[in-house]
VOSENU-263516 format. One record per residue: z, x, y of N, C-alpha, C in turn; residue in three letters; residue number from 1. Coordinates in nm, 2 decimals, m for minus. Example, Ala and Ser with C-alpha at 12.3 -4.5 7.8 and 13.67 -1.06 7.14 Angstrom:
+--------+--------+--------+--------+--------+--------+--------+--------+--------+-----+-----+
:   n_c3 :   n_c1 :   n_c2 :  ca_c3 :  ca_c1 :  ca_c2 :   c_c3 :   c_c1 :   c_c2 :  aa :   i :
+--------+--------+--------+--------+--------+--------+--------+--------+--------+-----+-----+
:   0.78 :   1.32 :  m0.57 :   0.78 :   1.23 :  m0.45 :   0.78 :   1.32 :  m0.33 : ala :   1 :
:   0.71 :   1.28 :  m0.22 :   0.71 :   1.37 :  m0.11 :   0.79 :   1.29 :   0.00 : ser :   2 :
+--------+--------+--------+--------+--------+--------+--------+--------+--------+-----+-----+
// end
This chain:
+--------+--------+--------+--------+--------+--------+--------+--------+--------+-----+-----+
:   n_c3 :   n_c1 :   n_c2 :  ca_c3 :  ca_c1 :  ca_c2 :   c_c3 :   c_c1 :   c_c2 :  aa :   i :
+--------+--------+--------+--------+--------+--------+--------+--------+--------+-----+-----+
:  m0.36 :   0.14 :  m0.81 :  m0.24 :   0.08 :  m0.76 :  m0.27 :   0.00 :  m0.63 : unk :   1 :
:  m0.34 :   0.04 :  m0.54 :  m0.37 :   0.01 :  m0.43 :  m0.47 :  m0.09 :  m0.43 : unk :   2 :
:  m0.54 :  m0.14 :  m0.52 :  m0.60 :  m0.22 :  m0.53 :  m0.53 :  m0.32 :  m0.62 : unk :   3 :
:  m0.45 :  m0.34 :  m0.68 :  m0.37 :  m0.44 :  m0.76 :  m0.26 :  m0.48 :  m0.63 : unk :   4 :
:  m0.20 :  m0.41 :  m0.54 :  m0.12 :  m0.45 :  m0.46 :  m0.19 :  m0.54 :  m0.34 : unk :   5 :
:  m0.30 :  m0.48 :  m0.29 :  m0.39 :  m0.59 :  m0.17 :  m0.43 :  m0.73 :  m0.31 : unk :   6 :
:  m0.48 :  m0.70 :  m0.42 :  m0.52 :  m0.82 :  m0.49 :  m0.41 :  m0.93 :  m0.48 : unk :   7 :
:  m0.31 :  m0.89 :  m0.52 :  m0.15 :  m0.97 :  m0.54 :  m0.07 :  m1.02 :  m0.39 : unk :   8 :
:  m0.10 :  m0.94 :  m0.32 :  m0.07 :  m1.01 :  m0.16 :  m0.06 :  m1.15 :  m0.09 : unk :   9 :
:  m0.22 :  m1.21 :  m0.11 :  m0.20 :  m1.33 :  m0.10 :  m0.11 :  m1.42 :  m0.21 : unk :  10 :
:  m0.04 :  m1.40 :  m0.26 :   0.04 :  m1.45 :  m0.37 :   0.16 :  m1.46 :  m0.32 : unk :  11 :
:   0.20 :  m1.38 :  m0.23 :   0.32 :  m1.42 :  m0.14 :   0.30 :  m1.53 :  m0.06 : unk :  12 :
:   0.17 :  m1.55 :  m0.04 :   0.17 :  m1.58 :   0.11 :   0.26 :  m1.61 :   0.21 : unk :  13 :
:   0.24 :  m1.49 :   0.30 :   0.32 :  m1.46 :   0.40 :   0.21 :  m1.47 :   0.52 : unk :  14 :
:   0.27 :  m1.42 :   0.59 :   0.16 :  m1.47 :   0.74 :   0.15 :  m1.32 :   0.80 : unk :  15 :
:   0.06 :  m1.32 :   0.83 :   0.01 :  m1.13 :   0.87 :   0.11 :  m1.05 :   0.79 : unk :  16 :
:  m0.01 :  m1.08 :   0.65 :   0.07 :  m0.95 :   0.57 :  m0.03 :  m0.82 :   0.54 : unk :  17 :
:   0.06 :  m0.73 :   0.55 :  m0.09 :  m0.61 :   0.55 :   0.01 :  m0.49 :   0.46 : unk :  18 :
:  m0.06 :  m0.46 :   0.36 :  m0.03 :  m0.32 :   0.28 :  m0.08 :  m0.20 :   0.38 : unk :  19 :
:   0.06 :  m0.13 :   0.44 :   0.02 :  m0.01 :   0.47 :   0.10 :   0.09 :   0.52 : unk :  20 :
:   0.11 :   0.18 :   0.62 :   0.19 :   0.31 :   0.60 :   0.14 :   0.44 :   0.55 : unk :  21 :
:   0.26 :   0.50 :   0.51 :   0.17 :   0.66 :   0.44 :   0.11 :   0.65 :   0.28 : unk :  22 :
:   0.18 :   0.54 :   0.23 :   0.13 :   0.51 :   0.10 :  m0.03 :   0.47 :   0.12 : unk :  23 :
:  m0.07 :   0.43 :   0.19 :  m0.23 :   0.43 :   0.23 :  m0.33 :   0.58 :   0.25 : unk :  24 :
:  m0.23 :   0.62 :   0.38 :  m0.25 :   0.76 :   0.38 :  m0.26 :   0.90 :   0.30 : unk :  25 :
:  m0.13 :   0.84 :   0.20 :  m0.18 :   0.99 :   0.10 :  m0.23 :   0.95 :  m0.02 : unk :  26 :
:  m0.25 :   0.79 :  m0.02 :  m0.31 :   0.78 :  m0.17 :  m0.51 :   0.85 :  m0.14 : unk :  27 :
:  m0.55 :   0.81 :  m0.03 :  m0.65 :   0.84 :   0.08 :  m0.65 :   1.01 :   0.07 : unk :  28 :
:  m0.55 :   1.10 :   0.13 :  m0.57 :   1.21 :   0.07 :  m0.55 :   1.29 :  m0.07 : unk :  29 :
:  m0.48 :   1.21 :  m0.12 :  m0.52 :   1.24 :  m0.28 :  m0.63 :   1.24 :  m0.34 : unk :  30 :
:  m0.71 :   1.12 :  m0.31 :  m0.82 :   1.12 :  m0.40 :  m0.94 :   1.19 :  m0.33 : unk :  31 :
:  m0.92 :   1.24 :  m0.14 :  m1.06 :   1.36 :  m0.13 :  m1.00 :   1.49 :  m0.19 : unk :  32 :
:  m0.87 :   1.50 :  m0.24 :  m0.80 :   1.62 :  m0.25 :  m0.84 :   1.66 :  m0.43 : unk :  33 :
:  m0.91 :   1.55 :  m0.47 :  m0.93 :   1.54 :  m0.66 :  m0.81 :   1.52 :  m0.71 : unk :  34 :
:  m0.71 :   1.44 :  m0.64 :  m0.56 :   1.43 :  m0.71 :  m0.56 :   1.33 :  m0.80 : unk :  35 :
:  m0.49 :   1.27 :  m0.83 :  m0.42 :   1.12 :  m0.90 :  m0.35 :   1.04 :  m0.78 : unk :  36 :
:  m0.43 :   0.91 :  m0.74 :  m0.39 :   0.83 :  m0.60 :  m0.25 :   0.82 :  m0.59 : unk :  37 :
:  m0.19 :   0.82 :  m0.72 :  m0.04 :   0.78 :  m0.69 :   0.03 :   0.92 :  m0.64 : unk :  38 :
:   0.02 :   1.00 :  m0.64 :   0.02 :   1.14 :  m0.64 :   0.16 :   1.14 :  m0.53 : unk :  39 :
:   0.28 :   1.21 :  m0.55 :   0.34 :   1.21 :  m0.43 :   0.40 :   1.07 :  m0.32 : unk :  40 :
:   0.38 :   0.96 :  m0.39 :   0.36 :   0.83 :  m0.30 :   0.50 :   0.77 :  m0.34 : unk :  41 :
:   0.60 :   0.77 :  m0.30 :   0.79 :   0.71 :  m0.27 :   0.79 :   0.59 :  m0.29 : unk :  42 :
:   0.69 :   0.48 :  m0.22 :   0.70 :   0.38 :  m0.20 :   0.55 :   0.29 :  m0.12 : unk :  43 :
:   0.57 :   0.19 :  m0.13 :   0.45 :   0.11 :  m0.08 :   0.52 :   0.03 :   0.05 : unk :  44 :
:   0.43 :   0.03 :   0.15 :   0.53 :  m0.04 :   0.26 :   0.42 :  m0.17 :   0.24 : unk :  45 :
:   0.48 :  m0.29 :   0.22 :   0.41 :  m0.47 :   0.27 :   0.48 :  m0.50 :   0.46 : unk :  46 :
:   0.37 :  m0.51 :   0.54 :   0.44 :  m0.58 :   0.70 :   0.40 :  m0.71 :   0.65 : unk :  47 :
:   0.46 :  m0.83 :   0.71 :   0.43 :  m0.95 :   0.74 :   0.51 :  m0.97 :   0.88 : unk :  48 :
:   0.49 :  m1.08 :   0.91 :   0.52 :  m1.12 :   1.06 :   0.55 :  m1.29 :   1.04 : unk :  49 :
:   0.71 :  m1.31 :   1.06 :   0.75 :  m1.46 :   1.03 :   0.84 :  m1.44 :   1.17 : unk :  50 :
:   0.82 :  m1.53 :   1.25 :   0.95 :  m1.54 :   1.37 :   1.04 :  m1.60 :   1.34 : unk :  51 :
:   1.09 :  m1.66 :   1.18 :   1.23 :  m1.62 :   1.13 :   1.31 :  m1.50 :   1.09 : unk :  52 :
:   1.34 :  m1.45 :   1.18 :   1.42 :  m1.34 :   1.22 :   1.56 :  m1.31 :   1.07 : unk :  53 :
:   1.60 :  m1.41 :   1.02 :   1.73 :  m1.41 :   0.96 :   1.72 :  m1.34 :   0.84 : unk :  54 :
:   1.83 :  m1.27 :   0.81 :   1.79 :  m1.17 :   0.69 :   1.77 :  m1.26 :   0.53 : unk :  55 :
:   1.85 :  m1.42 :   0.55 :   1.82 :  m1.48 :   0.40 :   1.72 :  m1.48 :   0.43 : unk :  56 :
:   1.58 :  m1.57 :   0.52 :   1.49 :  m1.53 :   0.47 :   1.40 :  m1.45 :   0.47 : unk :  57 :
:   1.40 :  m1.34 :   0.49 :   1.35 :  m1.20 :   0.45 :   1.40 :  m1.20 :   0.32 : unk :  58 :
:   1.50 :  m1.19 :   0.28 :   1.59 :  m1.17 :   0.13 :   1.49 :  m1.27 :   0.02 : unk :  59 :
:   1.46 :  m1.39 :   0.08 :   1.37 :  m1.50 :   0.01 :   1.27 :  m1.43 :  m0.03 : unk :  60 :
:   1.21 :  m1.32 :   0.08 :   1.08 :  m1.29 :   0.01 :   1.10 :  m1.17 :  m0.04 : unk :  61 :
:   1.18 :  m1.12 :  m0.07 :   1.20 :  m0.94 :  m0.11 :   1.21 :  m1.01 :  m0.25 : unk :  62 :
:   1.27 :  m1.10 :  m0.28 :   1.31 :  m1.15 :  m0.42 :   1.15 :  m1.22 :  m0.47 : unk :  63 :
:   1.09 :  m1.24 :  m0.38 :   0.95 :  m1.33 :  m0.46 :   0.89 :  m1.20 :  m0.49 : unk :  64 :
:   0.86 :  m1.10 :  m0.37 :   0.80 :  m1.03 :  m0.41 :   0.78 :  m0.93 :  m0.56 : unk :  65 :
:   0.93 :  m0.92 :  m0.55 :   0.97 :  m0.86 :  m0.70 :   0.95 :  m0.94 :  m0.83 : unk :  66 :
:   0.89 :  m1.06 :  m0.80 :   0.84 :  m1.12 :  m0.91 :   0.70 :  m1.07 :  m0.93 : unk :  67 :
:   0.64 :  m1.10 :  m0.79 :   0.48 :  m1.11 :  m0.78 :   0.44 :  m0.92 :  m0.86 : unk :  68 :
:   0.51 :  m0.86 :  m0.80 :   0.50 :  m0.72 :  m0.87 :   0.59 :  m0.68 :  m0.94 : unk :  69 :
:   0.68 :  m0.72 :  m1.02 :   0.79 :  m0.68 :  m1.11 :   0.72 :  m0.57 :  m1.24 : unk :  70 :
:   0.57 :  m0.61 :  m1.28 :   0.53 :  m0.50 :  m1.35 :   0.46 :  m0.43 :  m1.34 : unk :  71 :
:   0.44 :  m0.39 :  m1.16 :   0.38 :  m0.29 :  m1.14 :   0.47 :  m0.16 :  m1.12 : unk :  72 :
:   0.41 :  m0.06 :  m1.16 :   0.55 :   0.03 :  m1.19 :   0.58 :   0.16 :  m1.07 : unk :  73 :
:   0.61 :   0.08 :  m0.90 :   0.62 :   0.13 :  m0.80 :   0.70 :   0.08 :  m0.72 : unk :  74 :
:   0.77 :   0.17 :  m0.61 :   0.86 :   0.05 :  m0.55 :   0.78 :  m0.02 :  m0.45 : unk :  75 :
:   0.79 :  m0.15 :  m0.38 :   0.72 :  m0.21 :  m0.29 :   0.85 :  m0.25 :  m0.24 : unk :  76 :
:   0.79 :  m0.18 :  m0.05 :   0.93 :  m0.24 :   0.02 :   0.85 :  m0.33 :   0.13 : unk :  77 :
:   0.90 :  m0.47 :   0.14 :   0.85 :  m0.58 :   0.18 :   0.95 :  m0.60 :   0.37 : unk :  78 :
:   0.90 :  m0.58 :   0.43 :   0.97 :  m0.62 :   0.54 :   0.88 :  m0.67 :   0.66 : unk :  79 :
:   0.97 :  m0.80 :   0.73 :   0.96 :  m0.88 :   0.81 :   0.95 :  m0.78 :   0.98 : unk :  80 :
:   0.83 :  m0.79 :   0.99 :   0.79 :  m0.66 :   1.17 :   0.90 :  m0.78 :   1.22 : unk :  81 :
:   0.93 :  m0.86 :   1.25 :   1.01 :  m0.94 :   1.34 :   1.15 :  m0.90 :   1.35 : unk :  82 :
:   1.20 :  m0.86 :   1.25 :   1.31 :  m0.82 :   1.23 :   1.34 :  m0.69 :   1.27 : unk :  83 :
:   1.22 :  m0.55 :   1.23 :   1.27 :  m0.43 :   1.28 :   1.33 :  m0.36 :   1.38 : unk :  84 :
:   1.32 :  m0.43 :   1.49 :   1.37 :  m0.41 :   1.61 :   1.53 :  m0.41 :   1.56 : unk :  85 :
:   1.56 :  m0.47 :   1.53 :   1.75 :  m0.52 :   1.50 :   1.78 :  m0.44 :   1.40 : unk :  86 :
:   1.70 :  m0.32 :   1.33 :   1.76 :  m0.21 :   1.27 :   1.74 :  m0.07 :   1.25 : unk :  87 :
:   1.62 :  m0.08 :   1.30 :   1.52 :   0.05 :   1.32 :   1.62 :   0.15 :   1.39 : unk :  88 :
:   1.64 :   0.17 :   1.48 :   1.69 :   0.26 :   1.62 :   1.78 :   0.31 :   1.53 : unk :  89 :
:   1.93 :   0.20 :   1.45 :   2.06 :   0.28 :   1.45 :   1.97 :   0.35 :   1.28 : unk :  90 :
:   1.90 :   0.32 :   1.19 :   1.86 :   0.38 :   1.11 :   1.79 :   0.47 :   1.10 : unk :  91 :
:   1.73 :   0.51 :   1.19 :   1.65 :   0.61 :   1.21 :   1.69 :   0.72 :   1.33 : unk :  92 :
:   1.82 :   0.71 :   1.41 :   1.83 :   0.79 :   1.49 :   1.78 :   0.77 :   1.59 : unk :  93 :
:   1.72 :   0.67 :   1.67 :   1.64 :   0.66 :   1.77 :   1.67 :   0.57 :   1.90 : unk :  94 :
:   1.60 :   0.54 :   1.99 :   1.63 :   0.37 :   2.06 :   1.45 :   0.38 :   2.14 : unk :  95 :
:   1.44 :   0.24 :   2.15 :   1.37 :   0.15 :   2.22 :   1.29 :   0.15 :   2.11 : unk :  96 :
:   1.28 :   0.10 :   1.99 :   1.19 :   0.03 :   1.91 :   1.13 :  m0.07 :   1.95 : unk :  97 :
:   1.03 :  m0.10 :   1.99 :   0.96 :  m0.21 :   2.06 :   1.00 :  m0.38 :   1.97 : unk :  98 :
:   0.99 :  m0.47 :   2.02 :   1.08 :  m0.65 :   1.98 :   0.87 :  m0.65 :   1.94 : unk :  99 :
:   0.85 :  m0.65 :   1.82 :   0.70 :  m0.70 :   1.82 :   0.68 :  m0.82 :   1.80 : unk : 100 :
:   0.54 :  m0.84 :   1.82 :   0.52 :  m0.99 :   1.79 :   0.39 :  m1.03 :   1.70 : unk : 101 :
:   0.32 :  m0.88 :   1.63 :   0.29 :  m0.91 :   1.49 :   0.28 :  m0.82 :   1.44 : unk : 102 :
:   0.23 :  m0.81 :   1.35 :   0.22 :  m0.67 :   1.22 :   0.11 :  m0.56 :   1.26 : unk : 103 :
:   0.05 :  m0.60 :   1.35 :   0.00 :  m0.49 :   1.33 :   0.01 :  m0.39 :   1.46 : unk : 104 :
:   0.12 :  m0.51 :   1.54 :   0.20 :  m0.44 :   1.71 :   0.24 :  m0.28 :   1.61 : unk : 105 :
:   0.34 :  m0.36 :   1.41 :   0.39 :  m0.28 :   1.42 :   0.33 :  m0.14 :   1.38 : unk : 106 :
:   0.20 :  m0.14 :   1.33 :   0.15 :  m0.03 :   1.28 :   0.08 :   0.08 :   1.43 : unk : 107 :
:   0.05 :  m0.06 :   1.53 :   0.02 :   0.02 :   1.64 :   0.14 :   0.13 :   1.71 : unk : 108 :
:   0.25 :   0.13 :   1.64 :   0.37 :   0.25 :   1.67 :   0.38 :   0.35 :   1.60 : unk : 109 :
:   0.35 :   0.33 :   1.47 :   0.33 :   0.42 :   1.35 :   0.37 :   0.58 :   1.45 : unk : 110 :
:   0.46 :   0.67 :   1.44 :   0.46 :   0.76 :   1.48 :   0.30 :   0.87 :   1.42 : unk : 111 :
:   0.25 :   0.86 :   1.36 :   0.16 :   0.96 :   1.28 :  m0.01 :   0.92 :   1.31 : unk : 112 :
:  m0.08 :   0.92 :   1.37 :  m0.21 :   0.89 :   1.36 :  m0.30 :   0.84 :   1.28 : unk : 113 :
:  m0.27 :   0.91 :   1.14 :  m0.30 :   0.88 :   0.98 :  m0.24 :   0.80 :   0.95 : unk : 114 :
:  m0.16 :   0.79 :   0.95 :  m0.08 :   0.66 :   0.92 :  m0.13 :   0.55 :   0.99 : unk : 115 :
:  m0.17 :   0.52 :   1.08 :  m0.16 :   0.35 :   1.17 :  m0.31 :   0.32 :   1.10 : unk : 116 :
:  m0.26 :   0.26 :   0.96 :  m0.39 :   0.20 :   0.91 :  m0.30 :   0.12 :   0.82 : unk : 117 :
:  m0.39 :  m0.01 :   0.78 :  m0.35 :  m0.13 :   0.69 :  m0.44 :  m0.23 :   0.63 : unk : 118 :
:  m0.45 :  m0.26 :   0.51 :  m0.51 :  m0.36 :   0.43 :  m0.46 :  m0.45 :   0.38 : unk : 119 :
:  m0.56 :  m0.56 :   0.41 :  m0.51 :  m0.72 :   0.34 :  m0.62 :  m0.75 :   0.29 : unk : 120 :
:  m0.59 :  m0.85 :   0.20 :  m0.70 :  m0.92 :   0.12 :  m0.76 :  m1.07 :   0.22 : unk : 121 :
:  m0.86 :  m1.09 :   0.20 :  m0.94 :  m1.18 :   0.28 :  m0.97 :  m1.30 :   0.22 : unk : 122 :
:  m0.96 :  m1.27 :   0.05 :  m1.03 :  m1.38 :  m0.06 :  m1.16 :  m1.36 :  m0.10 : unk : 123 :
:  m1.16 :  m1.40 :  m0.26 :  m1.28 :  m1.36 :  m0.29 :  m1.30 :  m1.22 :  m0.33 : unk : 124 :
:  m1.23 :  m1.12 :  m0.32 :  m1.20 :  m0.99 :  m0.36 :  m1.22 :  m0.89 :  m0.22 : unk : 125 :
:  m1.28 :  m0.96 :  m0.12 :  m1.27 :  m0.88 :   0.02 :  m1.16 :  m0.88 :   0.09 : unk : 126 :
:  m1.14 :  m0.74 :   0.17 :  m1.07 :  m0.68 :   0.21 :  m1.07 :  m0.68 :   0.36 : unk : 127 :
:  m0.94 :  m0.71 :   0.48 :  m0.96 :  m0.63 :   0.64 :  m0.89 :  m0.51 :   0.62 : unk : 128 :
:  m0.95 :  m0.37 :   0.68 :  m0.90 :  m0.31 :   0.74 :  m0.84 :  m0.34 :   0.87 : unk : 129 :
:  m0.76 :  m0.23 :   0.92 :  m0.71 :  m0.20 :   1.04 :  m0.65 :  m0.10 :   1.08 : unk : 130 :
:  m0.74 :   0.00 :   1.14 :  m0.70 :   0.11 :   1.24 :  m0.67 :   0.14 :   1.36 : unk : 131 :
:  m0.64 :   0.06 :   1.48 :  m0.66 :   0.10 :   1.58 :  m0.65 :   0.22 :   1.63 : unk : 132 :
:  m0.65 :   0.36 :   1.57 :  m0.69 :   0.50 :   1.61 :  m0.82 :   0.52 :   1.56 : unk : 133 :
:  m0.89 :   0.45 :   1.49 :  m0.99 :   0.51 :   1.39 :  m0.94 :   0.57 :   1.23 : unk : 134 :
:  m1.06 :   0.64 :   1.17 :  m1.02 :   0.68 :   1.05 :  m1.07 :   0.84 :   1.06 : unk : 135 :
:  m1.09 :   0.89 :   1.16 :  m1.12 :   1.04 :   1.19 :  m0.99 :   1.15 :   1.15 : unk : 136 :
:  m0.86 :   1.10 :   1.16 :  m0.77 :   1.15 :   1.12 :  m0.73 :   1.14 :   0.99 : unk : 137 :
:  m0.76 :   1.01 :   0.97 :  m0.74 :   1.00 :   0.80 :  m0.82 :   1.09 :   0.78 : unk : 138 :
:  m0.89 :   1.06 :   0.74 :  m1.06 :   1.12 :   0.64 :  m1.04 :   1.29 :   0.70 : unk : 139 :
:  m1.00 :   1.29 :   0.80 :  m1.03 :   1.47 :   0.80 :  m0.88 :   1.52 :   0.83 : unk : 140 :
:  m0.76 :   1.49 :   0.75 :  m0.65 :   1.58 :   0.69 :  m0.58 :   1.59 :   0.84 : unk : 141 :
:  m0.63 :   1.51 :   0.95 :  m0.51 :   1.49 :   1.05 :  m0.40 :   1.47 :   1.07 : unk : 142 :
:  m0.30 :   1.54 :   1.12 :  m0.17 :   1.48 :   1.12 :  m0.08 :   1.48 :   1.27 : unk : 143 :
:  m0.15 :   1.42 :   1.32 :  m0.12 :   1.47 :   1.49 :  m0.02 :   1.33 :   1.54 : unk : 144 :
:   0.06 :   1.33 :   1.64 :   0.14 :   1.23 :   1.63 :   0.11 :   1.14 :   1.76 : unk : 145 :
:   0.13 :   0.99 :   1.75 :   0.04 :   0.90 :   1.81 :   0.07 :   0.90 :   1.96 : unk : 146 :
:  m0.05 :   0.90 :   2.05 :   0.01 :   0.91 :   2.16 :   0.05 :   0.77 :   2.25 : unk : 147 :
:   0.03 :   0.68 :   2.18 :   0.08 :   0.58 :   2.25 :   0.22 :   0.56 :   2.25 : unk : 148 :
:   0.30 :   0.67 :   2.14 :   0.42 :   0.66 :   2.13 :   0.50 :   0.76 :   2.17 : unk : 149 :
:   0.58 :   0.68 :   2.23 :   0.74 :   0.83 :   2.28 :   0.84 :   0.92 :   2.20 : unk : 150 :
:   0.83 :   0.93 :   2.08 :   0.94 :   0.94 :   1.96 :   1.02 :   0.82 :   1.94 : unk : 151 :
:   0.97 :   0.68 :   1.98 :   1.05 :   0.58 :   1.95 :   1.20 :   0.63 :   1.90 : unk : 152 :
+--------+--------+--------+--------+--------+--------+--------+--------+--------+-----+-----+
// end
């Protein structure tokens, strides 16, 4: 799954788009765990980063994307980091969601440690990571919560 979803990415093209979230994270501990990667996984999170703010066009690409993956059989939720700030807080119960200014500001908040990881496709079938904590939590069943964050 996770490899059909980074392959299909540039196909949106979108501008800093990165497959990531806990769908990275437990497909990751699924498979040291001997599981099936889809194992437990809700949804796939896509970040991109467009400083068109406006929800049509976000809506523009929720609707491409559902083409680009209409037969893969998972949900993929596609959202614009630019926009989070304007819904995050009253949705989540929270306030001061940081106003970012790319995708991977937004994974640098990720409340979870394991979590603040993301992949994109490069071309050519190569891949970027991106962890700014490292992968020591990943890889060893960490779940400690990020300290650069307040409980957003």
């Amino acid at each position: 799954m996770i490899a059909t979803l980074i392959e299909r990415l540039p196909r949106l093209a979108l501008p800093d788009c990165w497959l990531t979230a806990s769908a990275l994270t437990q497909t990751v501990w699924n498979v040291l765990d001997g599981r099936k990667p889809e194992t437990g996984i809700r949804d796939y999170d896509v970040f991109y980063y467009d400083p068109d703010r406006s929800w049509e066009a976000e809506d523009r690409v929720i609707t491409r994307a559902a083409s680009v993956f209409g037969d893969v059989a998972a949900t993929i939720e596609v959202r614009n980091q630019a926009r989070v700030h304007l819904w995050f807080d009253a949705r989540n119960g929270t306030h001061g969601y940081p106003k970012l200014a790319t995708s991977r500001e937004a994974i640098d908040v990720f409340l979870e440690t394991p979590t603040m990881f993301g992949v994109r496709a490069t071309g050519n079938g190569a891949f970027d990571a991106y962890a700014p904590r490292g992968y020591d939590d990943l890889f060893g069943f960490v779940f400690r919560p990020n300290p650069n964050t307040k409980g957003a």
